[in-house]
C-alpha positions as CSV (number, residue, x, y, z in Angstrom):
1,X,-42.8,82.8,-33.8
2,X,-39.7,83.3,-31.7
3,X,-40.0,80.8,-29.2
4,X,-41.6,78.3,-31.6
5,X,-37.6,79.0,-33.6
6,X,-36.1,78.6,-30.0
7,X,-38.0,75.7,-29.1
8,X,-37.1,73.8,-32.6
9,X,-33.7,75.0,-32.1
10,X,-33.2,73.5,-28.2
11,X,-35.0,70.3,-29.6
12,X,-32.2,70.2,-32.7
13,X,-29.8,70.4,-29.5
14,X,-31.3,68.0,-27.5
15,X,-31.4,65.9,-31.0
16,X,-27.5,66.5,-31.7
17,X,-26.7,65.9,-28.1
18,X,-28.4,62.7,-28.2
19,X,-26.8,61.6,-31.3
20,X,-23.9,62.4,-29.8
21,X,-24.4,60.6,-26.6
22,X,-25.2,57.6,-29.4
23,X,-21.9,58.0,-30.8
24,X,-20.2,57.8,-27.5
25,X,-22.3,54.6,-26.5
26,X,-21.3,52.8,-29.7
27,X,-17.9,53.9,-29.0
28,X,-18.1,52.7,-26.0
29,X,-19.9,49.3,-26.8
30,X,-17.3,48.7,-29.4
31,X,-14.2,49.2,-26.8
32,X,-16.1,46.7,-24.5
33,X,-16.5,44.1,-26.9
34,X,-13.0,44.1,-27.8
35,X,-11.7,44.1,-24.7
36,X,-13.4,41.1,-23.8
37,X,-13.0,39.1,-26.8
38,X,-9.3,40.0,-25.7
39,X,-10.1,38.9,-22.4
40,X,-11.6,35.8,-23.5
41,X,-8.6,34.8,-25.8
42,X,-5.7,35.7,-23.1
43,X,-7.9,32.9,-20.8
44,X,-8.8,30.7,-23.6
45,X,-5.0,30.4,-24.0
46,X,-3.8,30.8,-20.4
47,X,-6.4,27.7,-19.9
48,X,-5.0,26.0,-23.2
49,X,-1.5,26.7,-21.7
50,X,-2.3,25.4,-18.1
51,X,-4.0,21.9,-19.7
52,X,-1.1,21.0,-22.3
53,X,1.2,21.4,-18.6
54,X,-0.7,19.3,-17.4
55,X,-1.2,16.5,-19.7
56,X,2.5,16.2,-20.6
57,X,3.3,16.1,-16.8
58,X,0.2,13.1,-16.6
59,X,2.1,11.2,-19.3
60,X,5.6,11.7,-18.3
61,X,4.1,10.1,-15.1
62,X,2.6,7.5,-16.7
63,X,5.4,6.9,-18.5
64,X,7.8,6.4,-16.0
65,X,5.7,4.4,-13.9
66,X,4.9,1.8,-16.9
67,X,8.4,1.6,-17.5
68,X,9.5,1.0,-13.5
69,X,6.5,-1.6,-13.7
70,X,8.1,-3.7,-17.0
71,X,11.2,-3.3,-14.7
72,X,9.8,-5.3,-11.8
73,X,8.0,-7.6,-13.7
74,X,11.1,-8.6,-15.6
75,X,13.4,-9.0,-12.8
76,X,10.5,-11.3,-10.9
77,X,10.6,-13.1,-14.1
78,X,14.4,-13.6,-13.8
79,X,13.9,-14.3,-10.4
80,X,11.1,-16.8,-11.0
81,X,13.1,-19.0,-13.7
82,X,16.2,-18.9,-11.4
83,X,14.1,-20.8,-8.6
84,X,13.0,-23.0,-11.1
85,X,16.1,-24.1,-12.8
86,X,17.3,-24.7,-8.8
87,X,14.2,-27.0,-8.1
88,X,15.3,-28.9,-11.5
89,X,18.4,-29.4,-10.8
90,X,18.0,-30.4,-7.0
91,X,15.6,-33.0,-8.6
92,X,17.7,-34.2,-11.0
93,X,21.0,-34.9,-8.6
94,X,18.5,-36.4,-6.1
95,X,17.3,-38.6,-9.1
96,X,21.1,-39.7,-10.0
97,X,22.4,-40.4,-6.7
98,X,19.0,-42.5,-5.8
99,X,19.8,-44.4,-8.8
100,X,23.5,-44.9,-8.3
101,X,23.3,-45.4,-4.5
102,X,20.8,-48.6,-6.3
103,X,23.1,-49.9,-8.6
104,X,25.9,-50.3,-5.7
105,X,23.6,-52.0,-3.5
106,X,22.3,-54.4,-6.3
107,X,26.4,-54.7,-7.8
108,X,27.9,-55.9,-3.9
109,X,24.6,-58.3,-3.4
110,X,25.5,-59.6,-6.4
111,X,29.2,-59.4,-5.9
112,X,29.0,-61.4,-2.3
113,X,26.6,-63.5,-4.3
114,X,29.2,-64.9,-6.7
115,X,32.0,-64.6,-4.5
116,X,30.1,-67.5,-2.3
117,X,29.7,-69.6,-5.1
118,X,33.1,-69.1,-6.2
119,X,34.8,-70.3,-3.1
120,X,32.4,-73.3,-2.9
121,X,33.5,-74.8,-6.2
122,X,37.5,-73.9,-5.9
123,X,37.3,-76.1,-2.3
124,X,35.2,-79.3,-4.4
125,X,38.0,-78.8,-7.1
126,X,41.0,-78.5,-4.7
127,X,39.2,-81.6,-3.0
128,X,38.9,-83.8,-6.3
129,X,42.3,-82.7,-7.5
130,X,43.8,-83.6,-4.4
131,X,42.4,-87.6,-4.8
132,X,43.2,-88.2,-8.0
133,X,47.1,-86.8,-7.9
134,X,47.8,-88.1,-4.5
135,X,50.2,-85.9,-4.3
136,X,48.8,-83.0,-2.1
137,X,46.3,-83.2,0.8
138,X,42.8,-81.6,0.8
139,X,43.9,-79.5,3.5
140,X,46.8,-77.8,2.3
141,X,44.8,-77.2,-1.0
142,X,42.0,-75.8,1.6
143,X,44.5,-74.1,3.4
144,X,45.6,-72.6,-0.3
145,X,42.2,-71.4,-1.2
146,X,40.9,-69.9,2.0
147,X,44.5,-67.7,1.2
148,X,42.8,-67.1,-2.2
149,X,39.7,-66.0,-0.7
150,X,41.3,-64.0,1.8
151,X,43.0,-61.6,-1.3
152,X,39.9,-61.8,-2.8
153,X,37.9,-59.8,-0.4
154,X,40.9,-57.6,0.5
155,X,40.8,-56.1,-3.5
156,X,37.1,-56.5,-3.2
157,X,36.7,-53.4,-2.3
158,X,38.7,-52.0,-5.4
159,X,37.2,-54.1,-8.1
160,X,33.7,-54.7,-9.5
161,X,33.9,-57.0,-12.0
162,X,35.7,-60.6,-10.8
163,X,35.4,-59.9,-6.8
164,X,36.7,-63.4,-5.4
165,X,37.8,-64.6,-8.3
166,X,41.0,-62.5,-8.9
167,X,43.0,-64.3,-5.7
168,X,42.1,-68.1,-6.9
169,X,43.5,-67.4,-10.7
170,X,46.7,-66.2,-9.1
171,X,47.2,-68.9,-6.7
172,X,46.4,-71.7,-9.4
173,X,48.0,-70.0,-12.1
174,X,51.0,-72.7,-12.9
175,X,49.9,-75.6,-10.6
176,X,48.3,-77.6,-13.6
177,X,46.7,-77.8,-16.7
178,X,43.4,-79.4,-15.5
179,X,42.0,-77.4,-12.2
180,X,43.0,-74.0,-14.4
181,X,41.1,-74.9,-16.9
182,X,38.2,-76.7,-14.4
183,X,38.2,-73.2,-12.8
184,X,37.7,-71.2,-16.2
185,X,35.2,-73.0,-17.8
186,X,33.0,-72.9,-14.4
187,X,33.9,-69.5,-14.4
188,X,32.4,-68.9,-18.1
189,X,29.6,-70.9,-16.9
190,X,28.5,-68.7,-13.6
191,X,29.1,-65.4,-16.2
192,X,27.1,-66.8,-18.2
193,X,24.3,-68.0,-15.9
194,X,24.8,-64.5,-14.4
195,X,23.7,-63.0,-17.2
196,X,20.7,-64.7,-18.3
197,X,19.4,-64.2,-14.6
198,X,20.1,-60.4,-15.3
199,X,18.1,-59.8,-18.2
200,X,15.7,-61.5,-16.6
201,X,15.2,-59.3,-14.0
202,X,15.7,-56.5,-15.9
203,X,18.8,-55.8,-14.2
204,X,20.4,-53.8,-16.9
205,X,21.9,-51.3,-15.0
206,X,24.0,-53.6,-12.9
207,X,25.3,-55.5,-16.2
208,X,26.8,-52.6,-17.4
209,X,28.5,-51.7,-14.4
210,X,30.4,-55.1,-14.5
211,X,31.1,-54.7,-17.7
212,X,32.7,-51.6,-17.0
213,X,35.2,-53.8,-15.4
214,X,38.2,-51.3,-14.2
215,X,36.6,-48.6,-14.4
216,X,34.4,-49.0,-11.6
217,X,37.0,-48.2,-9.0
218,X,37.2,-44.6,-10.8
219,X,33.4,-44.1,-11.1
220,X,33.0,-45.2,-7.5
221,X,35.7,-42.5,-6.6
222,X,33.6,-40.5,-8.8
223,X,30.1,-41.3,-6.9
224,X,32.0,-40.5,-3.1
225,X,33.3,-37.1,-4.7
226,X,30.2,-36.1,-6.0
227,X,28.3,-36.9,-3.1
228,X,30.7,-34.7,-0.8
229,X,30.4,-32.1,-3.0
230,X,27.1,-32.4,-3.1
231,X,27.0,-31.9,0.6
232,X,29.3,-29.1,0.3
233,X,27.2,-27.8,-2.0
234,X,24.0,-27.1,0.4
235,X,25.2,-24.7,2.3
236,X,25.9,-22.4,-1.3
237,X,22.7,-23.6,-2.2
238,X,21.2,-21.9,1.2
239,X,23.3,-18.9,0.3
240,X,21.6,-18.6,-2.9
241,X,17.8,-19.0,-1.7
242,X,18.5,-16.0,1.2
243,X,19.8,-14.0,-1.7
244,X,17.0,-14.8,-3.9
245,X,14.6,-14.2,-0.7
246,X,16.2,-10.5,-0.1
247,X,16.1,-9.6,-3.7
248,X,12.2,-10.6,-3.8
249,X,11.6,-8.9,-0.7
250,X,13.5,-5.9,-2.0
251,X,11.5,-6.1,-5.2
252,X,8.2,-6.0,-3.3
253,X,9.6,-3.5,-1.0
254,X,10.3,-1.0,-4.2
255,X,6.9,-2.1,-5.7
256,X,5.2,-1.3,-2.2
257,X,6.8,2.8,-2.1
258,X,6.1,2.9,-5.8
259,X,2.5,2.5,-5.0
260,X,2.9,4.6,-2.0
261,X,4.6,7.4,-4.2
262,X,2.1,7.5,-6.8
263,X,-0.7,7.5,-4.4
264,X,1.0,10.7,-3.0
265,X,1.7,11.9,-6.3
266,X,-2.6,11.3,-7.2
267,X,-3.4,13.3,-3.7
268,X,-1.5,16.3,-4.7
269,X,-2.4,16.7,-8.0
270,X,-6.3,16.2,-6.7
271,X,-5.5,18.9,-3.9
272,X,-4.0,20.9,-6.7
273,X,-6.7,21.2,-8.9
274,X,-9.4,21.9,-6.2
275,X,-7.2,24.8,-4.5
276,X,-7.4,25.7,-8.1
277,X,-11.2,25.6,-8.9
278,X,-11.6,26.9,-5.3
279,X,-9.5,30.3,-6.3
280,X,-11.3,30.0,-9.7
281,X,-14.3,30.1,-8.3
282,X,-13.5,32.7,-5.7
283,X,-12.6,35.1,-8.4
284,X,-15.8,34.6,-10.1
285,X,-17.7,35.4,-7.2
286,X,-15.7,38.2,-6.9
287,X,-15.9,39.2,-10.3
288,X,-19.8,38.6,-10.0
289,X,-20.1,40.4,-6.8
290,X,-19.7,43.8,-8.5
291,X,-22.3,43.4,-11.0
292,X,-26.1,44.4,-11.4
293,X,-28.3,42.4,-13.4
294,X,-31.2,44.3,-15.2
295,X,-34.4,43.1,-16.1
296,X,-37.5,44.3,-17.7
297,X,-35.5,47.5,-20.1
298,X,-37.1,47.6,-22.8
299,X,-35.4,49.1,-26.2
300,X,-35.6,48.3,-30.1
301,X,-31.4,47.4,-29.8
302,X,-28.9,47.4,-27.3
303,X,-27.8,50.9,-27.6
304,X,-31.3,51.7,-26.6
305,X,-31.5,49.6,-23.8
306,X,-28.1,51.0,-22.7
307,X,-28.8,54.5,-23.0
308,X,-32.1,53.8,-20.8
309,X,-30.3,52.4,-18.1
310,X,-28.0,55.3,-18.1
311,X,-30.8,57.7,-17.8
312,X,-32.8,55.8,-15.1
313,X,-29.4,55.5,-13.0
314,X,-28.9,59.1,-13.2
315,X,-32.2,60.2,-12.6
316,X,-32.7,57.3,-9.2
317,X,-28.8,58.4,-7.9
318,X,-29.4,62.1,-8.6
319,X,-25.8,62.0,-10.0
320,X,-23.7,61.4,-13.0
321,X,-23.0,57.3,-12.9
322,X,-19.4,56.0,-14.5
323,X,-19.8,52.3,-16.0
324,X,-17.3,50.1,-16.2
325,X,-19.0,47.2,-18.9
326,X,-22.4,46.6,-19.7
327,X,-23.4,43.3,-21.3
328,X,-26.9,41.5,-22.5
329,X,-27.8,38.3,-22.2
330,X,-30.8,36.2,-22.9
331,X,-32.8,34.7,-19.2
332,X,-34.0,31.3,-18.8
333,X,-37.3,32.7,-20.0
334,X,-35.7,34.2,-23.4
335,X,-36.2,37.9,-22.7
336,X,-33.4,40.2,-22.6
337,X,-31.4,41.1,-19.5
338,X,-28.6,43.6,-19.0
339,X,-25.3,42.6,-17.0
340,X,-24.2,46.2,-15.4
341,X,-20.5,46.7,-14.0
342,X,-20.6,49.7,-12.1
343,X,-17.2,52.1,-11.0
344,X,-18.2,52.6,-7.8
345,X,-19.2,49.9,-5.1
346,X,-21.0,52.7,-3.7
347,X,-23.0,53.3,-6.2
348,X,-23.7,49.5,-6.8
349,X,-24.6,49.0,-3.1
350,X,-27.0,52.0,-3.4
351,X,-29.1,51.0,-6.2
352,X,-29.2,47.5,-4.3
353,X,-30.4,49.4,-1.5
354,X,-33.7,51.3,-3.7
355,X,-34.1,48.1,-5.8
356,X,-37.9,47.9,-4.2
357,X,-38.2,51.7,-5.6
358,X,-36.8,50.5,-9.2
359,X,-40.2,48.0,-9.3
360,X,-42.7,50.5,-8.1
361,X,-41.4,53.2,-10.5
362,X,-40.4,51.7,-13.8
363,X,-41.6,48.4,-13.6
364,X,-38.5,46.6,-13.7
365,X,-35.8,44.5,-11.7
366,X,-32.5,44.9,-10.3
367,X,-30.3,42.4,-8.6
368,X,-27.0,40.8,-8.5
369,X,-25.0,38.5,-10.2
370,X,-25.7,35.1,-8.4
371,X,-23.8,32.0,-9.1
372,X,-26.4,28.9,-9.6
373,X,-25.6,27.7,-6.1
374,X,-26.6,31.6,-4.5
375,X,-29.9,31.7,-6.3
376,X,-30.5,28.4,-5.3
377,X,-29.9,29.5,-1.8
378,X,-31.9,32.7,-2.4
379,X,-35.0,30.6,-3.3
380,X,-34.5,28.9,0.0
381,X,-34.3,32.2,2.3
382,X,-37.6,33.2,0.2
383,X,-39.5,30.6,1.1
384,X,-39.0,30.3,4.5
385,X,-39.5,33.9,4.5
386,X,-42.8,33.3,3.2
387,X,-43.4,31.5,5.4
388,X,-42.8,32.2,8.4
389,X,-44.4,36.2,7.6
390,X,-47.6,33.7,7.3
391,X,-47.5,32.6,10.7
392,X,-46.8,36.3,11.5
393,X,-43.4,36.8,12.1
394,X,-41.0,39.7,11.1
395,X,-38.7,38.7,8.7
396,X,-35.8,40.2,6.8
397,X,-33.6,38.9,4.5
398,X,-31.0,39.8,1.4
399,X,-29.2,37.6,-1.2
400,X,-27.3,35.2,1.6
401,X,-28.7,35.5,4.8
402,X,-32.3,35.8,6.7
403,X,-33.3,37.3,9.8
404,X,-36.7,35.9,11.7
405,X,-37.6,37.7,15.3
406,X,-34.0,40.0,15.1
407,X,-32.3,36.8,15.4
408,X,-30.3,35.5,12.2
409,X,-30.6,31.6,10.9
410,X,-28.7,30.0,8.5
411,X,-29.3,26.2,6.0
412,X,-27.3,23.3,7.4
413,X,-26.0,21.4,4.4
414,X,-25.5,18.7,6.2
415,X,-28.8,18.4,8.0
416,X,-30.4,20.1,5.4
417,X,-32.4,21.8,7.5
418,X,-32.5,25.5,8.9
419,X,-31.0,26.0,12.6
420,X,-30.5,29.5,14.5
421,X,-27.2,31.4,14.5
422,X,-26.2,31.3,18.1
423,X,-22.6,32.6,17.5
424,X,-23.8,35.3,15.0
């Protein structure tokens, strides 16, 4: 019965050991799962961290470029209305000397009109007059009137109202009752006749210039200064369209390196964020470079399936293996697969190296950590491997690359096709 006691005995130390061992691996589990829940909170809030950044520098951005574009618009606005009150008011002084320039024409027509009429009836008064007195001549009353006429047109040019008519009043005024009366009744007669011949025509504008009577001389002194003025004018006018053309040009000159700016602005930020997914994704790689991913362990819980794989490391590297993490995950078939971080590189690239040995013995799979694009590239360099050992070719291959004949060939993404690696 002794070496049945020292049997149960090395089996109750086997037992305790493995308990033990059990202890350790919860221990262990435990300590992996907080450090990366604390792993996944410091990135959750570095990413948190970097996004927030990011959006208050977008909208600070956007900001000042809505408030540079309200800018422009409302100084092209100002700009705009300025042009327009210009074209109104060049339209409006064109308008009033056009119709001024019209009313002087029409006033001297009429003017010369009544002047000739004038000096036709004062000669067939002074005539008439002359016969019935007896006591002057027709031609010294001619002589008197052409005199009359002569002052006339000399203040002619002074006077609207009563051209040619002024000079005969004065040189009649005294000489007798009769012709100064003759000559203000026929006067009150042409005014009147005048007048009815104005309306109509329509001539209202002229009317009222006569009746304006001394102060036309004034408002044509008016019309000359306003005209040189006007010419004067023009060239501050000109001075005021090239400043108006500068300032739109420099408007549309800030508008054009505001686009140019944020354009830059876009690249950069673009540039930015793909150096960053690029490092991102270079980590990852890295990250996912160093790890094993188990398949086919079988176990009624993870601490099972973890001590297993301890076991079967030990016993396929002959040696005492230090893990860094181990994880499960569910496959895209639903079973259960265990994501191994090893110490050692060495001792990754080993069991890499026997992986053909870990199907044939135990019935299960070892591989790495692929990204979606790497097994997709993997699936690839296994069919053509396929396919060209068919055709009876040697082939040899990994993860990445593929070797056909001793030479290596590599997928053209471009092309997708497969060429031979001359530089290689």
């Amino acid at each position: 019965m002794g070496w049945e006691e020292e049997w149960l005995r090395e089996l109750r130390g086997i037992k305790e050991g493995m308990r033990g061992i059990e202890k350790g691996m919860r221990g262990i589990e435990r300590e992996l799962r907080l450090l990366r829940e604390r792993g996944w909170r410091a990135r959750g809030g570095e990413e948190k961290e970097d996004d927030r950044l990011e959006s208050e520098r977008e909208e600070e951005t956007s900001v000042e470029e809505i408030a540079d574009a309200e800018r422009e618009n409302e100084e092209m606005k100002r700009m705009n209305e300025g042009a327009e009150r210009k074209k109104k008011r060049d339209g409006r002084e064109k308008e009033a000397g056009g119709s001024e320039k019209k009313g002087e024409e029409s006033v001297v027509a009429s003017d010369k009109k009544d002047g000739k009429r004038m000096e036709e009836d004062t000669e067939r008064s002074v005539i008439e007059w002359g016969k019935e007195g007896g006591e002057r001549k027709g031609g010294a009353w001619t002589e008197v009137a052409i005199e009359g006429r002569r002052e006339e047109r000399r203040r002619g040019d002074k006077t609207v109202r009563g051209r040619g008519t002024g000079g005969g009043k004065e040189v009649w005024r005294g000489k007798g009752g009769g012709l100064e009366g003759e000559s203000r009744r026929r006067e009150r007669q042409e005014v009147r006749e005048r007048d009815e011949e104005e309306e109509r025509k329509g001539g209202m504008e002229v009317r009222g210039g006569r009746e304006e009577g001394s102060r036309g001389e004034v408002y044509g002194k008016k019309s000359d200064r306003v005209e040189k003025e006007g010419e004067g004018e023009g060239s501050w006018w000109r001075g005021v369209d090239e400043e108006e053309g500068e300032g739109v040009k420099g408007i549309w000159k800030k508008v054009k390196e505001r686009m140019v700016e944020v354009k830059r602005r876009e690249e950069e930020r673009v540039k930015e964020r793909e150096a960053r997914e690029r490092r991102d994704e270079q980590v990852r790689r890295e990250r996912k470079r160093r790890n094993l991913v188990w398949r086919g362990i079988e176990g009624d819980n993870f601490e099972e399936r973890c001590l297993c794989l301890r076991v079967l490391l030990e016993e396929m590297l002959e040696k005492k293996v230090e893990l860094r993490g181990v994880e499960e995950r569910l496959g895209d078939d639903g079973k259960s697969i265990l994501l191994v971080v090893l110490e050692k590189e060495e001792d990754r690239d080993e069991v890499l190296e026997r992986r053909g040995e870990v199907g044939r013995r135990w019935r299960m799979s070892v591989d790495e950590d692929l990204t979606r694009e790497e097994r997709k590239m993997k699936w690839r360099i296994k069919e053509r491997a396929r396919l060209e050992r068919n055709r009876g070719k040697s082939v040899e291959y990994d993860s990445r690359r593929l070797w056909i004949e001793g030479k290596e060939w590599k997928w053209d993404e471009e092309a997708e096709s497969w060429r031979e690696c001359k530089e290689c």
